[in-house]
C-alpha positions as CSV (number, residue, x, y, z in Angstrom):
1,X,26.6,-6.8,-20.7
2,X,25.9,-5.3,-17.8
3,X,28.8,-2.9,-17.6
4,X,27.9,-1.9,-21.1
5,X,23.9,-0.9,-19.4
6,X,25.4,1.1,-16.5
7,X,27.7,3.2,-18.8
8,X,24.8,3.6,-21.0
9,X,22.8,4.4,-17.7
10,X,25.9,6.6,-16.6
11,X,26.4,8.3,-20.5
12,X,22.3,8.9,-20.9
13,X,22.2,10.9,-17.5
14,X,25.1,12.5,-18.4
15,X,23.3,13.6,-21.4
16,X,20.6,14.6,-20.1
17,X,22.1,16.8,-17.4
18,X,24.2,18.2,-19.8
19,X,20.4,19.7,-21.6
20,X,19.4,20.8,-17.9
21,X,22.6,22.4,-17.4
22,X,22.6,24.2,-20.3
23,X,19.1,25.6,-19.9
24,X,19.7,26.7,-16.5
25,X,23.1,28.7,-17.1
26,X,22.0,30.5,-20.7
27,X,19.6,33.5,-20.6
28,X,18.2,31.1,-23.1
29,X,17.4,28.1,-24.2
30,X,20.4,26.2,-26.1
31,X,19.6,25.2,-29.4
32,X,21.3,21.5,-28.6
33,X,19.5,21.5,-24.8
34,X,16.6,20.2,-25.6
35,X,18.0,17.1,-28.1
36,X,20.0,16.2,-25.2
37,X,17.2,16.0,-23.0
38,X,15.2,13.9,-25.5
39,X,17.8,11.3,-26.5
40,X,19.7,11.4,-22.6
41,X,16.3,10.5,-20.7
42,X,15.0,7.9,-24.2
43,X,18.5,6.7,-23.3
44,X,18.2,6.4,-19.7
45,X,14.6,4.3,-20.0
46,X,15.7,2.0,-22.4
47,X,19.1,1.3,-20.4
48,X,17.2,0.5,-17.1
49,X,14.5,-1.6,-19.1
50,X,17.9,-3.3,-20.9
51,X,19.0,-3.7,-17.3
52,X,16.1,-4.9,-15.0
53,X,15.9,-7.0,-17.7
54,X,19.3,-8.6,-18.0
55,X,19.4,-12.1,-16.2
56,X,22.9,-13.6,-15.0
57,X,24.9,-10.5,-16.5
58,X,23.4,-11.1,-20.2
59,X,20.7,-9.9,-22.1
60,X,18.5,-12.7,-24.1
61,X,19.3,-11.6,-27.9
62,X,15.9,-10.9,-28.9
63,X,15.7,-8.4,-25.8
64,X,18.9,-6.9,-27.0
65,X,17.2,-6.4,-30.5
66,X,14.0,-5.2,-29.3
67,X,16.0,-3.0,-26.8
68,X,17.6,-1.1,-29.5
69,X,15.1,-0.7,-32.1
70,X,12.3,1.0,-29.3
71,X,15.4,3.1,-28.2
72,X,15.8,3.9,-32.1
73,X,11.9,4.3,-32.7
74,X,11.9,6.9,-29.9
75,X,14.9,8.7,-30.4
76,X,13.4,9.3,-33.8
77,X,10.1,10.3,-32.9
78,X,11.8,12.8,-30.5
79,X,13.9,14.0,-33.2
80,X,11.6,14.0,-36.0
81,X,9.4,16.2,-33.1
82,X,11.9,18.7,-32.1
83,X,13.0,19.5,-35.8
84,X,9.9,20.0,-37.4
85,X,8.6,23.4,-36.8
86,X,6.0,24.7,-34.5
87,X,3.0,25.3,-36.5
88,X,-0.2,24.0,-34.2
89,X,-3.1,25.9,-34.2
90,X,-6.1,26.3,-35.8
91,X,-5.6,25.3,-38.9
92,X,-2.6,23.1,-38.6
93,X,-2.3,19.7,-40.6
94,X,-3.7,16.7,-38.3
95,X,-2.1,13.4,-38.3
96,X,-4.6,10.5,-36.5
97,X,-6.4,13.2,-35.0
98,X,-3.8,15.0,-33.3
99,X,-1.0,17.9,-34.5
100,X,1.4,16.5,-36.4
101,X,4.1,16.6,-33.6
102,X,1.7,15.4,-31.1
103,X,0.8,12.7,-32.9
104,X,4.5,11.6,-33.6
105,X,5.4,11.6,-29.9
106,X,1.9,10.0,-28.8
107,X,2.2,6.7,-31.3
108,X,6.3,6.9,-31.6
109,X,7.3,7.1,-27.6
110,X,3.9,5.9,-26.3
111,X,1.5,3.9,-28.4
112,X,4.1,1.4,-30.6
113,X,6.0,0.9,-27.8
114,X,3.4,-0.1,-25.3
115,X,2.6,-3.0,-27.6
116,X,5.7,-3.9,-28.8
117,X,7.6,-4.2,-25.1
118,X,5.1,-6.6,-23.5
119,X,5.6,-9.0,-26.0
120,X,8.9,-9.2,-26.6
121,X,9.1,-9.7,-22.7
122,X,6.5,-12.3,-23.4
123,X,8.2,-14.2,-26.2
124,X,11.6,-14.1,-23.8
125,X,9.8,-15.3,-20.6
126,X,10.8,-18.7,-20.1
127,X,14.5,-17.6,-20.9
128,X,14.7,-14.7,-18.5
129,X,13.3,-16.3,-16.0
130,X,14.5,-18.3,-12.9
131,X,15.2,-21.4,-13.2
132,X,14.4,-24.1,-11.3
133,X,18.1,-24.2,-9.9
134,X,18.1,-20.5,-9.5
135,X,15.1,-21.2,-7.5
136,X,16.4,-24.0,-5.5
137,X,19.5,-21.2,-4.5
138,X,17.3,-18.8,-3.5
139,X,15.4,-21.1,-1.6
140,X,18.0,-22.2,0.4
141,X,19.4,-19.4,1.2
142,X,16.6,-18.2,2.5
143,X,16.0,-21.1,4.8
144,X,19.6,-20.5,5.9
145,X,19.0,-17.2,7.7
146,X,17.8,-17.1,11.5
147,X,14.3,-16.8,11.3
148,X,14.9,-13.0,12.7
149,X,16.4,-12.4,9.6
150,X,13.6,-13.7,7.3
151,X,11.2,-11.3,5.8
């Protein structure tokens, strides 16, 4: 699992550097630039979340799940934000009080996720976790070093 996060990690800045690169080396703006910059750095924050979160080389399965369907719920926010067109102004349509495509990214990569991560981390605690042997290791090992060493 945790090969498949860093290649994720590796393909989502790769991505993303592809949408800088091709901004900076056109006169003009790429039509594809800035999708790869929207789903290369949603990519790279949901592989390091995936990752920091990862205990023992594995991923508890309802993390895996929750993982994937925030990476989906922003990747179509950012989507659904970059291909609608750009019509705010003074009498654009309002959607919760905001422009339309405002509105999308604000409760699609901000709002929903803000709830829904802290309790699937929540639900997953006791599992991700150290455990009480885990503990005891890192104990140990710690009371093995010269006390120059310790921090």
């Amino acid at each position: 699992m945790k090969r498949i996060l860093l290649a994720c990690v590796v393909a989502s800045c790769v991505l993303a550097g592809a949408g800088y690169a091709g901004v900076i080396v056109s006169t003009h703006s790429p039509v594809w630039a800035p999708w790869c910059l929207a789903m290369g750095a949603n990519g790279a924050v949901m592989s390091l979340m995936a990752l920091g979160a990862s205990r023992r080389g594995t991923l508890a399965p309802a993390l895996r799940w929750t993982f994937l369907g925030v990476f989906v719920l922003c990747a179509v926010s950012f989507g659904a934000a970059l291909a609608m067109p750009a019509n705010e102004g003074a009498a654009a349509p309002l959607l919760f009080g905001f422009p339309e495509r405002t509105a999308i990214l604000l409760y699609g990569v901000g709002v929903v996720p803000m709830f829904i991560l802290p309790f699937a981390y929540a639900l997953t605690f006791d599992a991700s976790t150290l455990s009480a042997d885990d503990l005891a290791r890192v104990r140990a090992a710690h009371h093995a070093l010269s006390p120059d060493e310790r921090v």
